[in-house]
Kinemage of the C-alpha trace (Angstrom):
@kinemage 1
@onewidth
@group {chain A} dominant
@subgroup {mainchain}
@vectorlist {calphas} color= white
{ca unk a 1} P -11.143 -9.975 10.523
{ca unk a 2} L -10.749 -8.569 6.893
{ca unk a 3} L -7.748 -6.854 5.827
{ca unk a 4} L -8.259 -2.991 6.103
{ca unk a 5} L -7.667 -2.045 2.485
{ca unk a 6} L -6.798 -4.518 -0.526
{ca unk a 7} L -3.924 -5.171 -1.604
{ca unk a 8} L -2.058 -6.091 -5.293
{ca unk a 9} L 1.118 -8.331 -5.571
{ca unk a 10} L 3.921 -7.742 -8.224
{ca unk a 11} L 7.297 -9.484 -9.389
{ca unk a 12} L 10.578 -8.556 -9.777
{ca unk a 13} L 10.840 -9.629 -12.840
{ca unk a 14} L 7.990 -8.356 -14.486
{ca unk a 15} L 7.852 -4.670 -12.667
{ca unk a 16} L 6.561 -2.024 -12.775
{ca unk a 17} L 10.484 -1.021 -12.259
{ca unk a 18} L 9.663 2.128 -10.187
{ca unk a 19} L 7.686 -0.049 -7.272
{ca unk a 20} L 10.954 -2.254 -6.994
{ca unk a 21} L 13.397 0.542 -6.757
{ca unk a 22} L 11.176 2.273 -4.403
{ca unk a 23} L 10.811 -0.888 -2.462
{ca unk a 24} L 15.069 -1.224 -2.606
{ca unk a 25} L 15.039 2.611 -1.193
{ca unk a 26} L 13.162 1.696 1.814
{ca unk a 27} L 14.697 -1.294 2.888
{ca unk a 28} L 18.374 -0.033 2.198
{ca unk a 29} L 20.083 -0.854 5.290
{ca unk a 30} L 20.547 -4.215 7.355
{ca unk a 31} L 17.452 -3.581 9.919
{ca unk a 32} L 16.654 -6.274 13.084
{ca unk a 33} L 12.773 -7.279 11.797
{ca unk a 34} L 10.233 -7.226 14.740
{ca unk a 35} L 8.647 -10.779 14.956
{ca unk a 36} L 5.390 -9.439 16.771
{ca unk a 37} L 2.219 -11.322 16.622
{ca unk a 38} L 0.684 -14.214 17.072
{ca unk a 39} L 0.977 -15.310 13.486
{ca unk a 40} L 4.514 -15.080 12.733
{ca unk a 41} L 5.479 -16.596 16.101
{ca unk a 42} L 3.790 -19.280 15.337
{ca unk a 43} L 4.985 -19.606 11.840
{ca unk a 44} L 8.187 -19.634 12.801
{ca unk a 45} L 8.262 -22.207 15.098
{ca unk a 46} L 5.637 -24.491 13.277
{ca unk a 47} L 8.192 -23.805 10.576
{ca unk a 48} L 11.375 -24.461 12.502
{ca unk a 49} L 12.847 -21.064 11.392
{ca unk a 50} L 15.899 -20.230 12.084
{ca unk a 51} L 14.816 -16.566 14.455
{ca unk a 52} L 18.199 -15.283 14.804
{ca unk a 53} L 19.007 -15.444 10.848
{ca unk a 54} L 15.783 -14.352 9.705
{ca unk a 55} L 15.078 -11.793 11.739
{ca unk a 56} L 18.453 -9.921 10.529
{ca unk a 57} L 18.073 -8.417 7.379
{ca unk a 58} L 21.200 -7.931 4.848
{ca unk a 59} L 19.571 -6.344 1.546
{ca unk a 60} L 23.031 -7.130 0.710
{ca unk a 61} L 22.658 -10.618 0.659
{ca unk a 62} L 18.875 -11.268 0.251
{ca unk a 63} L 17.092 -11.593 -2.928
{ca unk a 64} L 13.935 -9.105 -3.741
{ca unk a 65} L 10.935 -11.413 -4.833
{ca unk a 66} L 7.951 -9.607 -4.690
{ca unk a 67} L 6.263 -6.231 -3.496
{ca unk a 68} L 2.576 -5.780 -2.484
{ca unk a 69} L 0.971 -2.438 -2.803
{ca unk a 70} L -2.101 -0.958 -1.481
{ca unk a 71} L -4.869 -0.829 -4.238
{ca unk a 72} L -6.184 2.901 -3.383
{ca unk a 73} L -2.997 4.382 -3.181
{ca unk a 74} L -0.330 2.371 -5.285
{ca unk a 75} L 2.171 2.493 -2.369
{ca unk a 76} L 4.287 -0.262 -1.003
{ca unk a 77} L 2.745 -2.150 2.379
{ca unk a 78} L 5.374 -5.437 1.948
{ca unk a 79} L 7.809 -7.353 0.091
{ca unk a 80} L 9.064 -11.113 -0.110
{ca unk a 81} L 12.997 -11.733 -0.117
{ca unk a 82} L 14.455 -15.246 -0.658
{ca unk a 83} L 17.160 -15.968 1.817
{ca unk a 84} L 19.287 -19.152 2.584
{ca unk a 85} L 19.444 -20.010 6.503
{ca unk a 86} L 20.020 -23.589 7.794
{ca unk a 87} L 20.454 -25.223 4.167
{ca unk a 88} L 17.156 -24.040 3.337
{ca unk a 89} L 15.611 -21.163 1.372
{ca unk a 90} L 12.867 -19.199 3.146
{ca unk a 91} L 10.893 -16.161 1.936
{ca unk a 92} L 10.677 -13.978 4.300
{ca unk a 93} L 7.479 -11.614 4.429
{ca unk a 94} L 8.799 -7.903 5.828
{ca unk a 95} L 5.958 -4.826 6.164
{ca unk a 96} L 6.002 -1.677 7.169
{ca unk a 97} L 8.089 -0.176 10.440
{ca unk a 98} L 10.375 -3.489 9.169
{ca unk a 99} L 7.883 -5.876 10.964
{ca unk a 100} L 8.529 -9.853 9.806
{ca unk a 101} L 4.850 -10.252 8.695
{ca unk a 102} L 5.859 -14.386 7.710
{ca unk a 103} L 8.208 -16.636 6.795
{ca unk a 104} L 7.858 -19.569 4.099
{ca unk a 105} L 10.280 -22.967 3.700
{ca unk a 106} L 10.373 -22.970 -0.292
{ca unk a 107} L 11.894 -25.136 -3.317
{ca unk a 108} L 15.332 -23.157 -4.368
{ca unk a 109} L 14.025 -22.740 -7.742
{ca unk a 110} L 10.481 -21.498 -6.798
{ca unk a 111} L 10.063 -18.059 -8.140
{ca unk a 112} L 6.943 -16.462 -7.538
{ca unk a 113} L 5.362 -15.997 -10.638
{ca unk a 114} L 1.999 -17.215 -9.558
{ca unk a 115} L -1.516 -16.666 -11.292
{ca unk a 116} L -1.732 -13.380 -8.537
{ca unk a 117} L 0.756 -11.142 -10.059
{ca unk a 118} L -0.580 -8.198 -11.626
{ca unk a 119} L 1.820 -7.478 -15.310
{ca unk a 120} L -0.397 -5.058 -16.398
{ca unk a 121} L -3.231 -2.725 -16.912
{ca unk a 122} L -4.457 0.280 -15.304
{ca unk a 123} L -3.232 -0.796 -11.837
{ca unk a 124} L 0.047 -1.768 -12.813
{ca unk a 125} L 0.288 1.612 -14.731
{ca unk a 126} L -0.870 3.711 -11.720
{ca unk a 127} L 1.409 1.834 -9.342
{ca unk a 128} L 4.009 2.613 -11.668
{ca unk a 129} L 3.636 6.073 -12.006
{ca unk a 130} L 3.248 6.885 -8.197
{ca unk a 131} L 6.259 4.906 -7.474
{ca unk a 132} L 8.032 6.861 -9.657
{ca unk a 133} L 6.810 10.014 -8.206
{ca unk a 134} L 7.563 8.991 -4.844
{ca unk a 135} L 11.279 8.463 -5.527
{ca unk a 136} L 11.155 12.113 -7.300
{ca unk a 137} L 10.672 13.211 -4.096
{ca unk a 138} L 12.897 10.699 -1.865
C-alpha cells in the first residue's frame, strides 16, 4: 500500500532551524509511545528491543536526529531520536499522537546524514518558513 502523501527527511544539523524547534515543541514532555501495529511489533522483537525503555520517552535524555515533513504542507509527521538502552544505541522512529512508528540497533557514531536529507532549495525554504509560522502561533 503506498504511503498517503510524500514525505521529505531533514537533519539536525543542517536545519531548517524552525522544523527542529517546532519538532522540540511537540514532543516536550516524557510521553509512554504506543507500539501499535504489526510492523513495529515485529521490529522490536526481531530486533530484541528493549519495550519498556523505548517505549518511555525522556526528551530530556534522548538525542533529536531527524524530522520528516509532509511534502504538500511542510509540517512535521515524525522524528528519529538516538537513545542508549541495553548497551546499545537505537533510533527510535516516533509519529504523530506519539505512536513508536520503528526502532533501529545503530553504530554509536552513525549520524544520519544520508544521501536523503534535503539542505536546501525551495522545499527546505518552504518547510522553513511554515515551521516558523507555526511556532508564531504555538
Amino acid at each position: 500500500m503506498p504511503p498517503r502523501f510524500e514525505t521529505a527527511r531533514f537533519h539536525v544539523d543542517s536545519g531548517p532551524d524552525s522544523l527542529f524547534t517546532r519538532v522540540r515543541h511537540i514532543l516536550s514532555e516524557p510521553a509512554q509511545l504506543r507500539a501499535h501495529g504489526a510492523h513495529v511489533t515485529e521490529r522490536l522483537r526481531e530486533r530484541g528491543a528493549p519495550l519498556q525503555t523505548l517505549t518511555r520517552f525522556e526528551p530530556g535524555s534522548w538525542e533529536l536526529v531527524s524530522a520528516e515533513v509532509r511534502t504538500d504542507t511542510g509540517k512535521w509527521v515524525k522524528s528519529t531520536w538516538r537513545v542508549r538502552a541495553d548497551e546499545r544505541y537505537w533510533w527510535v522512529v516516533i509519529g504523530l499522537g506519539n505512536a513508536l512508528v520503528t526502532v533501529i540497533d545503530v553504530d554509536p557514531y552513525r549520524r544520519g546524514m544520508g544521501e536523503g536529507i534535503i539542505t536546501g532549495g525551495a522545499l527546505y525554504a518552504r518547510v522553513g518558513a511554515v515551521n516558523a509560522e507555526l511556532m508564531r502561533g504555538k
